[in-house]
C-alpha positions as CSV (number, residue, x, y, z in Angstrom):
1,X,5.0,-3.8,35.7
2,X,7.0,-3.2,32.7
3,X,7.0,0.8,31.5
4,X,5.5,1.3,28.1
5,X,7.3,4.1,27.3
6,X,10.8,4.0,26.2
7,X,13.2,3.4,28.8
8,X,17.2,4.3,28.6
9,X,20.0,3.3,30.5
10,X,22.1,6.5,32.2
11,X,23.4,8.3,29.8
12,X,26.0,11.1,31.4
13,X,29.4,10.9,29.8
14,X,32.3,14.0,30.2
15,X,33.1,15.2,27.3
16,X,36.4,13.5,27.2
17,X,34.7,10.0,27.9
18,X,33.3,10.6,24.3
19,X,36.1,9.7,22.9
20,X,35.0,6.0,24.1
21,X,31.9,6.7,22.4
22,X,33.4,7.7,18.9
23,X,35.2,5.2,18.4
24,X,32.4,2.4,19.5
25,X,30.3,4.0,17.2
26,X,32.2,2.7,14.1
27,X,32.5,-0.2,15.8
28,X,36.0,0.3,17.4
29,X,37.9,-0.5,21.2
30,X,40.1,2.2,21.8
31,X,41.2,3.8,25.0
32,X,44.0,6.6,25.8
33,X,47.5,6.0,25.9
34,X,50.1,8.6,27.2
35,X,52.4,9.7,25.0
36,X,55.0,10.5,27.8
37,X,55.0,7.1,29.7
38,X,52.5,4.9,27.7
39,X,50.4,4.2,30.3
40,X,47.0,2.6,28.8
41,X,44.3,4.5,30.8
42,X,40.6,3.9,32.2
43,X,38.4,5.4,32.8
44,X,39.4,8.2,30.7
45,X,40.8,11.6,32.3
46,X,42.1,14.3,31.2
47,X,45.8,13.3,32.9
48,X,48.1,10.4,33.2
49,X,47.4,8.4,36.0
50,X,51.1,7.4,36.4
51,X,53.0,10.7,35.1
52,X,50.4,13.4,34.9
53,X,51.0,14.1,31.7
54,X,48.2,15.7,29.4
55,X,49.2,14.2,26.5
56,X,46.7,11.4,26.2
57,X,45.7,10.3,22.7
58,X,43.0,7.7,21.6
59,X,44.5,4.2,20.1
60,X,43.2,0.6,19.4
61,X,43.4,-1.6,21.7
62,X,43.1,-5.3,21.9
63,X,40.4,-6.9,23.9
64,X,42.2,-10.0,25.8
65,X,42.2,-10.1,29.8
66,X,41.2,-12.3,32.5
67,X,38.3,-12.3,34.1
68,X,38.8,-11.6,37.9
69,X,35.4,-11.5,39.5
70,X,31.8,-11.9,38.3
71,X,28.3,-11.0,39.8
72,X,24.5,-11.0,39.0
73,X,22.6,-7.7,39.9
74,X,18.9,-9.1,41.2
75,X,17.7,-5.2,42.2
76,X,18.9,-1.7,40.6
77,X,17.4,1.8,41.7
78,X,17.4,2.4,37.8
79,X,14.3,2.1,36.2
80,X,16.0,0.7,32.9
81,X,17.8,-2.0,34.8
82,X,15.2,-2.9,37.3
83,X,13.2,-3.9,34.5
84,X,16.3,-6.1,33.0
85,X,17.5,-8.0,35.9
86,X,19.2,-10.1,36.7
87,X,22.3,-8.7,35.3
88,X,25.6,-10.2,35.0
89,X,28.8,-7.9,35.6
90,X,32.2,-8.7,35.5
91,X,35.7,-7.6,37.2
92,X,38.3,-7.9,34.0
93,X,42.1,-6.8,34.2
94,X,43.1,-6.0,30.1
95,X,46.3,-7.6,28.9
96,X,47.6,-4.0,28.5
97,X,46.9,-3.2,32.0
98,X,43.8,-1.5,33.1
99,X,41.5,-3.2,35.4
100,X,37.3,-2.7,34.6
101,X,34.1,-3.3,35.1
102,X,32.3,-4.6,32.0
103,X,28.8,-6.7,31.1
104,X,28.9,-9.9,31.1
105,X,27.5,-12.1,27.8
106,X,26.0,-15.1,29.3
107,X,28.2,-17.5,28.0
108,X,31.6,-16.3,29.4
109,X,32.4,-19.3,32.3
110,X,33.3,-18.3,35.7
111,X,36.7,-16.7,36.9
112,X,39.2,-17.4,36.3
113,X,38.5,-17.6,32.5
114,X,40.1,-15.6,29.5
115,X,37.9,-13.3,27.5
116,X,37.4,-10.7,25.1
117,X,36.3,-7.2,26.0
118,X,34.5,-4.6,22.9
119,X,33.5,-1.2,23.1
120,X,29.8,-1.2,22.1
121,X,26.7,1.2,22.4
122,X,23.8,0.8,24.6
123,X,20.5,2.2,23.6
124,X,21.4,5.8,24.8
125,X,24.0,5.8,22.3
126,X,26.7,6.1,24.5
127,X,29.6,3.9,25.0
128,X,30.1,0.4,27.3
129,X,32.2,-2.2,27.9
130,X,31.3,-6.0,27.1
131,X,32.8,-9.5,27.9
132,X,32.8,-11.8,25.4
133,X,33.1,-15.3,25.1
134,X,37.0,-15.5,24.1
135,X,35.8,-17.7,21.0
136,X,32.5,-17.2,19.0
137,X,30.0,-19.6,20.4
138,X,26.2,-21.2,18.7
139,X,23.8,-18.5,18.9
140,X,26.2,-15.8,20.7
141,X,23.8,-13.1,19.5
142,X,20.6,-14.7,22.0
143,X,21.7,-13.7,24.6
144,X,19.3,-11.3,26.3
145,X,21.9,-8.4,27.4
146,X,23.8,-8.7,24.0
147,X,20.4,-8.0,22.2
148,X,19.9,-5.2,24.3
149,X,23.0,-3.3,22.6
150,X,22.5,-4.6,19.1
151,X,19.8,-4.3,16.4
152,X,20.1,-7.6,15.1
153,X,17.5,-8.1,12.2
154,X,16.7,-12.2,13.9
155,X,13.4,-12.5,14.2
156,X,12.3,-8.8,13.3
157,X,10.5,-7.1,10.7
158,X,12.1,-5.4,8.1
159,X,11.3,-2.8,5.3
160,X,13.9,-2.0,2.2
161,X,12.0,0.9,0.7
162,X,13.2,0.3,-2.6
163,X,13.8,-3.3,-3.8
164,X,14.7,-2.3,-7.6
165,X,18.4,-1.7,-7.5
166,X,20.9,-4.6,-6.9
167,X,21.5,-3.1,-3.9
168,X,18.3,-3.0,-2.0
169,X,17.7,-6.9,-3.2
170,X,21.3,-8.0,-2.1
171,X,20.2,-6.8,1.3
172,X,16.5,-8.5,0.9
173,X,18.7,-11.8,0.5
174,X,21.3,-10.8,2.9
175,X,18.0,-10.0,5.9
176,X,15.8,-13.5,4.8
177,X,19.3,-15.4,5.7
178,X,20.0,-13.4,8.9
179,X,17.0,-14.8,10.1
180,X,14.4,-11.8,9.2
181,X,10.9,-12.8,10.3
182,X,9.2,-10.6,7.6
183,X,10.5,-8.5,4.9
184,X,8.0,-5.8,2.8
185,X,10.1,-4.7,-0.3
186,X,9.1,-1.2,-1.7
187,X,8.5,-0.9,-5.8
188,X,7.4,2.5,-7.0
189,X,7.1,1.3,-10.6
190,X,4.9,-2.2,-10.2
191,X,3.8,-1.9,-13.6
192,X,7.7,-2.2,-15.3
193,X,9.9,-5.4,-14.9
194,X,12.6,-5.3,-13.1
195,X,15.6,-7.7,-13.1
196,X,15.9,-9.8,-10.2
197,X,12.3,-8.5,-8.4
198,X,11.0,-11.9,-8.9
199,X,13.6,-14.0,-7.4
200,X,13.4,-11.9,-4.6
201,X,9.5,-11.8,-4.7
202,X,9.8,-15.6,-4.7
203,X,11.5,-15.4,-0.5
204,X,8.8,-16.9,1.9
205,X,9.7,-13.5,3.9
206,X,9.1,-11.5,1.5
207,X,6.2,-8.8,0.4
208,X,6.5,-6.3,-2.0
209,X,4.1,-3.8,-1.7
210,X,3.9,-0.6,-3.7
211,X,6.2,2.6,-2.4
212,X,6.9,5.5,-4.3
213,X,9.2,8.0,-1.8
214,X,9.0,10.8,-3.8
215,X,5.3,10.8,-3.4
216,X,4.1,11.8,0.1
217,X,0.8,10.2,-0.3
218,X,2.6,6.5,-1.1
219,X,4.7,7.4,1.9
220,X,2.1,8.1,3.9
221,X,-0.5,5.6,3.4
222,X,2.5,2.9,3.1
223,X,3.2,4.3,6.9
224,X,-0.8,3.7,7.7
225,X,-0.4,0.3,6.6
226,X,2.4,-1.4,7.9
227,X,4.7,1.8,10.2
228,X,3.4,0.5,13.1
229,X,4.7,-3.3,12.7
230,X,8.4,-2.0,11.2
231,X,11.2,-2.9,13.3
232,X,14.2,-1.7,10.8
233,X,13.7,0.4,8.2
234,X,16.2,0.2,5.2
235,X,16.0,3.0,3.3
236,X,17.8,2.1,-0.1
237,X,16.1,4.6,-2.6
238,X,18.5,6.5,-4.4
239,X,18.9,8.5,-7.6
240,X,22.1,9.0,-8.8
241,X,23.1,10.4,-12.2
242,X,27.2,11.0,-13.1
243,X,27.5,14.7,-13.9
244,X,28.4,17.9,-12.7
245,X,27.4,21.2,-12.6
246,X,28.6,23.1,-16.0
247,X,27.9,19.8,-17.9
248,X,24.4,20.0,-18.2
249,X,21.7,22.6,-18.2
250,X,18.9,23.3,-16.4
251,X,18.3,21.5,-13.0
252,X,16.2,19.2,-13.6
253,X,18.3,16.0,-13.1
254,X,19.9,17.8,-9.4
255,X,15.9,17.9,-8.3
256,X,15.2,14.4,-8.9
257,X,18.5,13.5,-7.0
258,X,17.4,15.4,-3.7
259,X,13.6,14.6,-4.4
260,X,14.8,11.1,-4.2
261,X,18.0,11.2,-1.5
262,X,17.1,13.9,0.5
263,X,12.8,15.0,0.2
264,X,12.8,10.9,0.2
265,X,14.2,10.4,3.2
266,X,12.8,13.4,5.2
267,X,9.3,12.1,4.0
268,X,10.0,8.6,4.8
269,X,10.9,10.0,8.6
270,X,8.0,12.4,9.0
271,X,5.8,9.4,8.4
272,X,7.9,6.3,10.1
273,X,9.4,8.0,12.6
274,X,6.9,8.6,15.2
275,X,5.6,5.2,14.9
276,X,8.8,3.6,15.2
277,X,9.6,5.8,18.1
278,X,6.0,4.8,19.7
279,X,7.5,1.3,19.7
280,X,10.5,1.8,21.2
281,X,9.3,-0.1,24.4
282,X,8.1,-3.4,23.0
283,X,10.3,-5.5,24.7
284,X,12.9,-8.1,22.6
285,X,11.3,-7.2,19.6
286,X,10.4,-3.9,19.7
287,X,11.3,-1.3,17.0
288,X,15.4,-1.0,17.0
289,X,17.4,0.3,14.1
290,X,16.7,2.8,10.5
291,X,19.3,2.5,8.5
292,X,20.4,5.2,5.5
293,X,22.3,4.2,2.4
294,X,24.2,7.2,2.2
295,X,27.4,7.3,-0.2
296,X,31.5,8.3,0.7
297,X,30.6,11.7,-1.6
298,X,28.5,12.9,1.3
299,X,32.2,13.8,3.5
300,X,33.5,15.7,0.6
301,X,32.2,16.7,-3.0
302,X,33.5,14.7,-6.2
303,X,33.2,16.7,-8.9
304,X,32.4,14.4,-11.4
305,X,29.1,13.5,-9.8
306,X,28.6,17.0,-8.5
307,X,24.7,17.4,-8.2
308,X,24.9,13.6,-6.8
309,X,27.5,14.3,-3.6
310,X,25.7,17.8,-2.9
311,X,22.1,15.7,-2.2
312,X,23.9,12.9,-0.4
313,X,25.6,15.6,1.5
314,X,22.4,17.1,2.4
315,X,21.1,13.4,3.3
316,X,23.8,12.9,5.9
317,X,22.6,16.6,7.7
318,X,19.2,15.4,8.0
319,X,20.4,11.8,9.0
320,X,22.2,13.6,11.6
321,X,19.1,15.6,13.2
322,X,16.7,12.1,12.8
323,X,19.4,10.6,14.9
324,X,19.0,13.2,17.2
325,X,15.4,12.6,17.5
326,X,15.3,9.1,17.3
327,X,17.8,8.6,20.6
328,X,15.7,9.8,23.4
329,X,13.3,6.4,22.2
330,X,16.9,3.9,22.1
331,X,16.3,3.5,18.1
332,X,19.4,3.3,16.3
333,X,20.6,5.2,13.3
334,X,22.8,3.6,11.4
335,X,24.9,5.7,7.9
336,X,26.1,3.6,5.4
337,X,29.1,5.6,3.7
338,X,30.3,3.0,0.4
339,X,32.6,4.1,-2.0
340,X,31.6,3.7,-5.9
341,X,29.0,0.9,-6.0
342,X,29.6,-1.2,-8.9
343,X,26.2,-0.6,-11.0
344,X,25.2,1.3,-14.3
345,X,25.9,4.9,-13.3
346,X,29.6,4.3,-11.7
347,X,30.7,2.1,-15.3
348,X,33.4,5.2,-16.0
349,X,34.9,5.1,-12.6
350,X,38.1,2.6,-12.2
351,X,38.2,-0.2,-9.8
352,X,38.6,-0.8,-7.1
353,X,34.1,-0.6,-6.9
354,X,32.1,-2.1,-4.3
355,X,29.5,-4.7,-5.0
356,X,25.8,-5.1,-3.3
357,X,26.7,-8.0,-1.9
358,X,29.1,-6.3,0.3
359,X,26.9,-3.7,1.3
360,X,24.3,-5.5,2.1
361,X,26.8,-8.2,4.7
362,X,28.5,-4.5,5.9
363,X,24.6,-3.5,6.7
364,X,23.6,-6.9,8.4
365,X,27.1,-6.5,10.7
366,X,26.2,-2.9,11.5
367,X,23.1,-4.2,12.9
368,X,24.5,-7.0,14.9
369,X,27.3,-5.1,16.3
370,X,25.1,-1.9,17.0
371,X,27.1,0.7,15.6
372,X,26.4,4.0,13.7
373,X,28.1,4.6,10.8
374,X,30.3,2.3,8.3
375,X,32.5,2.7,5.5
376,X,32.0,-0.2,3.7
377,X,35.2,-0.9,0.7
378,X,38.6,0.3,0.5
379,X,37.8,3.8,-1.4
380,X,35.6,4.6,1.7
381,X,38.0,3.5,4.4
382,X,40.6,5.7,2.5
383,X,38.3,8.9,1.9
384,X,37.4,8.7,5.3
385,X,41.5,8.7,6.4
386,X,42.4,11.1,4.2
387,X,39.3,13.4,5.4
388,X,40.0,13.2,9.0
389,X,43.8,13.6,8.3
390,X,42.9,17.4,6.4
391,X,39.8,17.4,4.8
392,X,41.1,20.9,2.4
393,X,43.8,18.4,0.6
394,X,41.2,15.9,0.0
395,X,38.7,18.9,-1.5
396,X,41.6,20.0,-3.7
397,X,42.9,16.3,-4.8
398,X,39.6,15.3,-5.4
399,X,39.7,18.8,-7.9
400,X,42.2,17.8,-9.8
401,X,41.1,14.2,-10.3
């Protein structure tokens, strides 16, 4: 009998093992290589396994090797697995040397055979190793133990909370063509037209029903009506006005920001989450993913749209403990980090700006590939270098801009 409450696979990891994890969670392979001998190591240690050495640092690696050996599990002890089996494992030794154990897509042929191996993460959030066809193949993302890692919106059900801004209807298009089975758009204003609400209206996925995040009532009954069906959530309300704090008065414009980024998407939780985590156990289409738009300004505060980075900043905290909540069920929370989107309230800011369109393909690979946060366009990927490199310098560059 199949368990109807939320089942993970084990989930113990060392601490330096989490290393593994951090980088799978932006959707990267790395494993350690000594700085003394450069010996690529696994399973990761805290020595060399050649020289001893302690000096073991993270790094990309690339994912060729041979399959050596491959076997189906028919019966685990683990009550995650024993409810998944059969199982396909595989022996692989890496181009750059190590030699690991890794699951097994179903389309990889027998050994001998060349592969690819990726880092991704299961549904305990934790990092594991897969073999991959070593080209792309029809329908890669069926198969049955892929699925299990990913949160790919194919035949699920999907809200975008707010489908106003050019964002949250590039992603509307972007789910219908990933092969969405249902879509409900939220509109908090039904009664004004909106540019581009009617094409998207027009998409035989598509339902637009009324949703209004800074109103808990619209939340709530919204949640009544359709929480238990959601699969993904997309939450792409956001208010965003350019300004500081000493050029304006008053705070009236900073409340309607967090109202909006922050209130929004605590309210939105309080009412989706528990009915998103009560499916958790629904078998291949059960509820998977909730994904935040958040914005690059959340790492580190740009001045110029002060009030803006402070809410988005407070976003990303609470994004942080819903992910905390949401593991122990295997739903996946997934922050979206873009630089300057190119729309009406970024018009001052020079190129390069990132357009909806991107966002919304960066959201539908986030899903497919199962990882946590992204940084979709080049300001993003080079805010988020320069803030891991020393995040004081960027606080002071980003002053004197």
């Amino acid at each position: 009998m199949r368990t109807r409450l939320p089942l993970l696979p084990p989930a113990h990891r060392s601490r330096v093992a989490l290393g593994m994890t951090a980088a799978a969670a932006e959707g990267r392979f790395e494993l350690q290589r000594c700085a003394a001998c450069d010996a690529v190591q696994y399973p990761p240690r805290e020595t060399c396994h050649r020289c001893l050495s302690d000096r073991l640092h993270w790094q990309l690696v690339g994912g060729g090797g041979e399959l050596i050996s491959h076997t189906s599990v028919l019966h685990s002890h683990d009550p995650y697995f024993r409810e998944r089996v059969p199982w396909r494992l595989g022996l692989v030794k890496l181009d750059c040397g190590p030699v690991l154990v890794v699951h097994l897509h179903g389309d990889v042929a027998p050994a001998p055979q060349r592969l690819r191996v990726g880092a991704w993460l299961d549904r305990a959030g934790t990092a594991v190793l897969v073999g991959l066809p070593e080209k792309d193949v029809p329908n890669m993302a069926d198969d049955r133990q892929l699925r299990e890692l990913t949160c790919d919106p194919k035949f699920r059900k999907v809200l975008v909370t707010d489908g106003k801004t050019a964002v949250g209807q590039a992603l509307v298009s972007a789910l219908a063509q990933a092969g969405a089975d249902l879509i409900w758009v939220g509109h908090s204003e039904p009664w004004k037209h909106v540019a581009g609400l009617a094409a998207v209206a027009n998409l035989p996925q598509v339902t637009l029903l009324p949703l209004d995040v800074t109103n808990a009532r619209s939340v709530a009954e919204t949640a009544a009506e359709i929480g238990a069906k959601v699969d993904i959530l997309v939450n792409t309300a956001e208010f965003h006005r350019a300004q500081g704090i000493a050029s304006r008065h008053g705070t009236e414009v900073a409340r309607a920001e967090m109202d909006v980024n922050y209130f929004g998407l605590l309210r939105l939780a309080q009412e989706f989450g528990p009915a998103m985590r009560a499916r958790a156990a629904d078998g291949p289409t059960s509820a998977t993913a909730w994904v935040n738009l958040l914005s690059i300004f959340a790492l580190s505060n740009f001045p110029a749209h002060g009030t803006f980075s402070a809410s988005k900043a407070a976003a990303l905290s609470l994004a942080q403990c819903l992910r905390a909540e949401m593991q122990p069920a295997g739903l996946r929370v997934i922050n979206l980090f873009p630089g300057p989107i190119d729309d009406e309230w970024n018009q001052l800011l020079p190129p390069p700006k990132i357009a909806p369109a991107a966002i919304a393909k960066a959201v539908i690979a986030a899903l497919r590939d199962g990882v946590e946060d992204v940084y979709p366009g080049d300001v993003a990927e080079e805010w988020r270098a320069r803030f891991r490199d020393n995040p004081k310098v960027l606080e002071r560059e980003l002053a004197a801009s």
